[in-house]
N, C-alpha and C positions, 0 to 999 in steps of 0.2 A: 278497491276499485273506484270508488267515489272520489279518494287522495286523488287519485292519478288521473283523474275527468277534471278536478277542481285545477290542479298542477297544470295539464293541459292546456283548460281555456285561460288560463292567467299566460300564462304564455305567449300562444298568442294575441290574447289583449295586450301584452306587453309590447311587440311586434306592432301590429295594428298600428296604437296609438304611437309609436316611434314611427313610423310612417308617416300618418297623418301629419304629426307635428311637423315632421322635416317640409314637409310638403308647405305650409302655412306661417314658414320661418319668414319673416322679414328678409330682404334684402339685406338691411344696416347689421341685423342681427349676425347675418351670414359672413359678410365682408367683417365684423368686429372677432367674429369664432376662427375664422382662418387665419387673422391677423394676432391673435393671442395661440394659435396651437403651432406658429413657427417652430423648428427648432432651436434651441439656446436662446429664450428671451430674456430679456433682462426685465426688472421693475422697472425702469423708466421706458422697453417699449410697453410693455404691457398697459403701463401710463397712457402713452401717447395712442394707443388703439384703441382705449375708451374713450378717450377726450376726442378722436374723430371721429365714434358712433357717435359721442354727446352732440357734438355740433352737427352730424345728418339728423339728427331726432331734431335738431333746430330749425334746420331744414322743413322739416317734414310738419313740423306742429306751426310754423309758418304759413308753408304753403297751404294745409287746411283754415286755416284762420282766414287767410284772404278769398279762399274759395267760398266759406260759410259767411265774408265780410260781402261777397259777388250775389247768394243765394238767397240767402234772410232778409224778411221783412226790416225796415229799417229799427221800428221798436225791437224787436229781437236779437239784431245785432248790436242795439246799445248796451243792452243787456248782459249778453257773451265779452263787449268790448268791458267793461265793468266788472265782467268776473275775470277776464283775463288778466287785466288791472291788477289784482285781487289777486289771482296767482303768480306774477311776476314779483311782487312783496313777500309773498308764501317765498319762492324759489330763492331770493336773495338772502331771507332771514336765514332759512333752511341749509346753503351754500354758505352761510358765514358760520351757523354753528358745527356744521359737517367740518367744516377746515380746520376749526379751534377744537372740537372732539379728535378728527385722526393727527391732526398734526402739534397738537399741543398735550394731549391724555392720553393719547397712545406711543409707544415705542418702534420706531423700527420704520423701514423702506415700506414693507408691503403694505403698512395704511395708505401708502398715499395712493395704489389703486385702488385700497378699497373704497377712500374718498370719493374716487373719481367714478367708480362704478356706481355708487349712491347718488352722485349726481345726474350721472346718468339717467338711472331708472326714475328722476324726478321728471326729466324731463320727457322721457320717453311714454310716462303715461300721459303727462299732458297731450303727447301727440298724437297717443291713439288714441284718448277721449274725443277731443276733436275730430280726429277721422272718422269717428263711429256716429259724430252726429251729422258731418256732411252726407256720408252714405245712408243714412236713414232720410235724407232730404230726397233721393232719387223714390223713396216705394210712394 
């Protein structure tokens, strides 16, 4: 009886939380999952629908950066402008060792999305760090 209560509410927390998430999906997210669950994609589109999430994540960690350059105290945005500095170095290091790792130590076509999917996610947290400190400027 217990199994089958515990089986139960995992379930629907399964449920649930796949809801929720879908709900709270990115845009870029959505437009890059449609663009990858095509039918017959090749590695090279599979390529090319990362690298235009990668550049909306460009988009979007831009567009917070000038909003938060519009918002903040001017000491405070020299600050951010300095870490951004700071992560633009991080990202290029990062981007040239990813390139020499999947395309020089690894074998085969489908690194080169995995590449691009890593770059991706470099960039895309920088976007929503930034997003999450402009929306904390509104409380």
């Amino acid at each position: 009886m217990n199994q089958t209560l515990v089986t139960v509410f995992l379930f629907f927390s399964i449920i649930a939380f796949s809801q929720t998430n879908k709900k709270n999906e990115n845009p870029i997210d959505v437009l890059e999952s449609k663009c990858l669950n095509k039918d017959d994609i090749s590695n090279a589109d599979m390529c090319n629908c990362t690298i235009q999430a990668r550049e909306s994540w460009d988009k979007e960690l831009n567009k917070y950066y000038n909003l938060l350059k519009a918002k903040l105290p001017k000491e405070a945005f020299d600050s951010l402008k300095e870490s951004q500095l700071q992560w633009l170095k991080y990202r290029d290091k990062e981007y040239a060792f990813i390139s020499k790792f999947y395309f020089e130590v690894q074998q085969g076509t489908m690194w080169y999305t995995v590449a691009e999917n890593r770059k991706k996610e470099i960039v895309k947290t920088r976007a929503i760090e930034l997003q999450q400190y402009y929306k904390m400027l509104d409380f």
